[in-house]
C-alpha positions as a Python dict, from the first residue, in 0.01 Angstrom:
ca = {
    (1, 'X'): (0, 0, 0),
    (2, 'X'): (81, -363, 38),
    (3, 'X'): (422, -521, -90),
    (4, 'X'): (322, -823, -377),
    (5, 'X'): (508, -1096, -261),
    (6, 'X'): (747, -1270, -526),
    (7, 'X'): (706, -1690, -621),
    (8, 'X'): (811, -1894, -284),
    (9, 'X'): (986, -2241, -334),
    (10, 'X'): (745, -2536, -188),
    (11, 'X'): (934, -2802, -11),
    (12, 'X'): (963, -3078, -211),
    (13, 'X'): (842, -3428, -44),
    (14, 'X'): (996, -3750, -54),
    (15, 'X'): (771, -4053, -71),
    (16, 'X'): (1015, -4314, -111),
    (17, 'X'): (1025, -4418, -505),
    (18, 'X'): (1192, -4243, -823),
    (19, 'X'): (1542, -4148, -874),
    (20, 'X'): (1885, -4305, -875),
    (21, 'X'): (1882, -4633, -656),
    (22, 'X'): (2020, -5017, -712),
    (23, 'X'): (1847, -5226, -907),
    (24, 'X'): (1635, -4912, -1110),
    (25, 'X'): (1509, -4929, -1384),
    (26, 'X'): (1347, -5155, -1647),
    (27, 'X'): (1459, -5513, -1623),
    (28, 'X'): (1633, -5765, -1881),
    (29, 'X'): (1339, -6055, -1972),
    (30, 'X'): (1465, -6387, -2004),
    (31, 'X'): (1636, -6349, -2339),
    (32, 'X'): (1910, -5988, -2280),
    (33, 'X'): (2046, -5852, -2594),
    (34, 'X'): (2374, -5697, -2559),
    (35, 'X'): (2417, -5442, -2351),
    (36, 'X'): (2537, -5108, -2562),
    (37, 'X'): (2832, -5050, -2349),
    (38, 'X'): (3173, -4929, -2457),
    (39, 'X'): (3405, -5204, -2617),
    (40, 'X'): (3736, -5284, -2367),
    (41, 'X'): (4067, -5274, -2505),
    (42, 'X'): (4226, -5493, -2727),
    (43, 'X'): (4578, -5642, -2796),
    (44, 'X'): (4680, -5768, -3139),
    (45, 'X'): (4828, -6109, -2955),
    (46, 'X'): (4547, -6179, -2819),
    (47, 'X'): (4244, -6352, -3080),
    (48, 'X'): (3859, -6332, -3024),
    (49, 'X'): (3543, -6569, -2991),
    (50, 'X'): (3284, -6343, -3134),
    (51, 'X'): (2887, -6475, -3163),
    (52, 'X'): (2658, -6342, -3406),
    (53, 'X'): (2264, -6416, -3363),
    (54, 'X'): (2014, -6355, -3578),
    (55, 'X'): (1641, -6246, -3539),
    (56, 'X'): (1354, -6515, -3492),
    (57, 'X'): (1160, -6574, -3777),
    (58, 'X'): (1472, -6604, -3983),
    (59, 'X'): (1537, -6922, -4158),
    (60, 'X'): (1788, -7173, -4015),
    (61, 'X'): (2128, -7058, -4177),
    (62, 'X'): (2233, -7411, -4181),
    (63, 'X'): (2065, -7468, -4527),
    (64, 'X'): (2305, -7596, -4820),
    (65, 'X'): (2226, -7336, -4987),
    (66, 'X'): (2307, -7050, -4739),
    (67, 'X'): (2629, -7212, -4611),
    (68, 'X'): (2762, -7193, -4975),
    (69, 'X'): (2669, -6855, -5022),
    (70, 'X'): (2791, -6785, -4690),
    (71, 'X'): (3143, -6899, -4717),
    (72, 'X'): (3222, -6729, -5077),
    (73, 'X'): (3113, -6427, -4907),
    (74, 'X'): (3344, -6497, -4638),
    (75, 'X'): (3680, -6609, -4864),
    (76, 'X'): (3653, -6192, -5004),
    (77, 'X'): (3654, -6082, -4649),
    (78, 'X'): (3866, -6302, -4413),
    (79, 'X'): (4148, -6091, -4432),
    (80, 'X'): (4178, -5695, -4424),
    (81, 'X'): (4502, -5632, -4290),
    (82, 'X'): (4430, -5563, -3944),
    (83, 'X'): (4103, -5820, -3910),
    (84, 'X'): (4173, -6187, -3999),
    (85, 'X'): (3835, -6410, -3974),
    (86, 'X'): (4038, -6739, -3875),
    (87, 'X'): (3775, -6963, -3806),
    (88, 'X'): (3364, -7020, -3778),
    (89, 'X'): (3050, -7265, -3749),
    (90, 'X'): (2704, -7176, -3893),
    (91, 'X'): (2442, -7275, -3617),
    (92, 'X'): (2074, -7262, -3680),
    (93, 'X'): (2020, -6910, -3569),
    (94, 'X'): (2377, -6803, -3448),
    (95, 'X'): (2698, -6794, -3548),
    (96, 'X'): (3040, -6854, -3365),
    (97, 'X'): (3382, -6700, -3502),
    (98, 'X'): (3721, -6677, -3371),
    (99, 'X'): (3890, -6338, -3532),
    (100, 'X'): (4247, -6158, -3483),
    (101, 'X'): (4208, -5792, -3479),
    (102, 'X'): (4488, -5522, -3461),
    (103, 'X'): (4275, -5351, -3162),
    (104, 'X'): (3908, -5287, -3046),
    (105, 'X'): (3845, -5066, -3352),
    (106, 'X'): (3965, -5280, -3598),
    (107, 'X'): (3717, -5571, -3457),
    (108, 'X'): (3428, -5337, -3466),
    (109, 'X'): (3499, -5270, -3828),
    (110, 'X'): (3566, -5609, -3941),
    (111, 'X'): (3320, -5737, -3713),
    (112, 'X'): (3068, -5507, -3891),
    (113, 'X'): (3175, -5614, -4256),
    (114, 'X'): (3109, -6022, -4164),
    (115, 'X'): (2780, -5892, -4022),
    (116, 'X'): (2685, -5694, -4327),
    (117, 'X'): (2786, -5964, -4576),
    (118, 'X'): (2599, -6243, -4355),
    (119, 'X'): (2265, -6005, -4385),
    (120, 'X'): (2302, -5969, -4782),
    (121, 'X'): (2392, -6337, -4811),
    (122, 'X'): (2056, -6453, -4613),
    (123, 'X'): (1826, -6196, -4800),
    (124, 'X'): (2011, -6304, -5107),
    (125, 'X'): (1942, -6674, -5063),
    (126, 'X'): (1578, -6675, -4935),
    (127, 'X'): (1449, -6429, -5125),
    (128, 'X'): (1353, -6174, -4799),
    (129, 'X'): (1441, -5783, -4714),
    (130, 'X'): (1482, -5619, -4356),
    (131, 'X'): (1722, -5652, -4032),
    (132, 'X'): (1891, -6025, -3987),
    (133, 'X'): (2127, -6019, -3666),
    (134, 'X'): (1956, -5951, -3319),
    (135, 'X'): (2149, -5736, -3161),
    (136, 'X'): (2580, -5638, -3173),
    (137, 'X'): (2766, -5913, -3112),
    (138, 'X'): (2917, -6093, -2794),
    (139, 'X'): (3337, -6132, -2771),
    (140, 'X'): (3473, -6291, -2539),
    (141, 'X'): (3910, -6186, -2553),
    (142, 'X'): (4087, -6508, -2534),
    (143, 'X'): (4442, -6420, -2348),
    (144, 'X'): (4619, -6828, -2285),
    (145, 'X'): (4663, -7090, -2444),
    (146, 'X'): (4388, -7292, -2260),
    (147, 'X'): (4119, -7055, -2357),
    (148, 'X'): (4240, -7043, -2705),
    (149, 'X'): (4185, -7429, -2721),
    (150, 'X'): (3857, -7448, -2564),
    (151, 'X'): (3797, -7190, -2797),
    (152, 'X'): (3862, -7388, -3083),
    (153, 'X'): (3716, -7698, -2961),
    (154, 'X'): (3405, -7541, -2876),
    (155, 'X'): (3387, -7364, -3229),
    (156, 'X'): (3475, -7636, -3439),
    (157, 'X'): (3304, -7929, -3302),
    (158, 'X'): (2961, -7720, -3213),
    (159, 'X'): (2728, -7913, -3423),
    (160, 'X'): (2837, -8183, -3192),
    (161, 'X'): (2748, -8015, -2863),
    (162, 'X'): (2367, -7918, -3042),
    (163, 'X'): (2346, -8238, -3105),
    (164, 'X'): (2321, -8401, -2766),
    (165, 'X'): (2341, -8766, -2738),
    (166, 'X'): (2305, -8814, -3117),
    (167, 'X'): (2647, -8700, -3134),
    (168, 'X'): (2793, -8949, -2929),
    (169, 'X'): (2622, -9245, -3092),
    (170, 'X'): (2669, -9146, -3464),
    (171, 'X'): (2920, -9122, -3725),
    (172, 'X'): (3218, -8909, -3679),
    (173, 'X'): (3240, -8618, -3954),
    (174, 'X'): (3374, -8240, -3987),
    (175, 'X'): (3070, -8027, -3969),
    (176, 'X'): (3039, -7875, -4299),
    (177, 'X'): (2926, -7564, -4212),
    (178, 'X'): (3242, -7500, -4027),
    (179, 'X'): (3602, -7430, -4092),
    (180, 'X'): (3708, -7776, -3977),
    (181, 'X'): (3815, -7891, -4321),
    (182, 'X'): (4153, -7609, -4285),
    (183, 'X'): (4201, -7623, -3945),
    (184, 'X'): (4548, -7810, -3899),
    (185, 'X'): (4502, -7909, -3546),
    (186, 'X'): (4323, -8260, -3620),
    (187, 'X'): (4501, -8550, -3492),
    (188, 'X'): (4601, -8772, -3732),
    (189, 'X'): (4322, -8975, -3722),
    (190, 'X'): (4102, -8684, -3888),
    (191, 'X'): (4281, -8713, -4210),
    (192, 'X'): (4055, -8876, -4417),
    (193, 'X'): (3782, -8683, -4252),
    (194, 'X'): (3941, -8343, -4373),
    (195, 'X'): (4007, -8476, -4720),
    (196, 'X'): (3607, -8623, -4737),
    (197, 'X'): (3515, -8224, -4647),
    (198, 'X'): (3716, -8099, -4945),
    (199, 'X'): (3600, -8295, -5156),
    (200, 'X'): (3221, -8246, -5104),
    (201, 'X'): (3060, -8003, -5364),
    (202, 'X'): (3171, -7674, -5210),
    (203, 'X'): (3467, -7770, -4986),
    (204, 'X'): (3739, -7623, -5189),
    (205, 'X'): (3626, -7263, -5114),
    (206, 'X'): (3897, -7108, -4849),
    (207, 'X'): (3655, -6865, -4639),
    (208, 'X'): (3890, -6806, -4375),
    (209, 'X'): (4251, -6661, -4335),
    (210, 'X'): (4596, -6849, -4184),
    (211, 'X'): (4621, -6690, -3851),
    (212, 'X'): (4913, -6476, -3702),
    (213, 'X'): (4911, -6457, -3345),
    (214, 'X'): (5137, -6716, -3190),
    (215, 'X'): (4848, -6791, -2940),
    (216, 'X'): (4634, -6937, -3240),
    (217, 'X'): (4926, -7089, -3466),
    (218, 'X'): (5067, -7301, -3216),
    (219, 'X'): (5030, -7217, -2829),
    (220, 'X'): (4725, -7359, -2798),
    (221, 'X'): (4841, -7653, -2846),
    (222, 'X'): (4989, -7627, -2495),
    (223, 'X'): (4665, -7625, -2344),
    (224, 'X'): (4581, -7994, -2426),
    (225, 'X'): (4675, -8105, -2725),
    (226, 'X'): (4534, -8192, -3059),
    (227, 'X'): (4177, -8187, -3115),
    (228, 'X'): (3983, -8523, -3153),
    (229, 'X'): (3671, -8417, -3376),
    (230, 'X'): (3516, -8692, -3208),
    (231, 'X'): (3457, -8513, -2874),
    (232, 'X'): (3149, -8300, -2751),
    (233, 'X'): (3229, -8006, -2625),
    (234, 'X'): (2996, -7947, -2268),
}
């Protein structure tokens, strides 16, 4: 009587694709979201730019209207304790912010308050339901005083740098859909620029909160000086 013979393991053949290699997998197209990868650590002395983008279709958030609604939003948020939104500028379709945060968790959290209250404030205003932002947002931790002033620069004076040549040739003025009109840093010569921003229909509302790491209160001012809202940031 014959033995039945139990299953036998094949050999398994190699043909040169599939499995773990360099460069696997499905590849970014010319427009990456953020990557989902785990946020780095965080000191409290050291402030954030954060940018926020929304999805296409949506309308530019530059409209009056919007900005208004926007910045109340803002002036009941700016400052939970261990988040402080310092400073912003509304761009068509993104939005750049310079935040303090106690640590990595307490920028996610404030991070994802500003990004709720900027969804409710765009359905709010244009009358429209469903997902605004893009993807998570981008931070970039800003650790001298250099960086911290480029920072600014490049914040503050961003309608500038969209603005191309335009910029250069026109009249000088605080972007009001910024923070310019409470940021301290002018040079003199921005004066009556700040006080024509307050005064506009709107400009009195405080959306953003004084800030308390030295780096943004005065050492940037050790990376080059006061800011001329004249320049264009590259």
């Amino acid at each position: 009587m014959s033995r039945r013979r139990g299953p036998q393991q094949l050999e398994l053949k190699h043909y040169g694709w599939g499995g773990k290699r360099p460069g696997a997998g499905r590849k970014p197209g010319p427009n990456p979201r953020v990557r989902h990868l785990s946020r780095a650590a965080l000191a409290s002395r050291h402030p954030c730019h954060v940018t926020l983008r929304v999805r296409p279709g949506v309308p530019s958030l530059r409209a009056v209207r919007l900005v208004r609604e926007v910045e109340r939003s803002f002036s009941r948020a700016c400052e939970r304790g261990d988040f402080r939104l310092v400073h912003y500028s509304i761009q068509s379709n993104h939005m750049h912010l310079i935040v303090e945060a106690r640590d990595a968790d307490s920028l996610g959290r404030g991070m994802k308050s500003l990004g709720s209250r900027l969804a409710r404030a765009v359905n709010r205003v244009f009358g429209r339901k469903g997902a605004v932002l893009l993807d998570r947002y981008h931070h970039v931790v800003l650790r001298t005083p250099t960086q911290v002033r480029n920072a600014l620069r490049y914040v503050l004076l961003n309608a500038r740098r969209h603005m191309g040549r335009k910029a250069r040739e026109g009249v000088v003025r605080l972007d009001p859909a910024s923070s310019g009109r409470w940021f301290a840093g002018w040079r003199r010569s921005a004066g009556e620029l700040v006080r024509q921003a307050r005064e506009r229909p709107g400009g009195r509302v405080h959306a953003v909160a004084w800030p308390h790491t030295w780096l943004l209160q005065e050492g940037w001012r050790r990376g080059g000086g006061l800011l001329d809202p004249a320049e264009c940031p590259g």
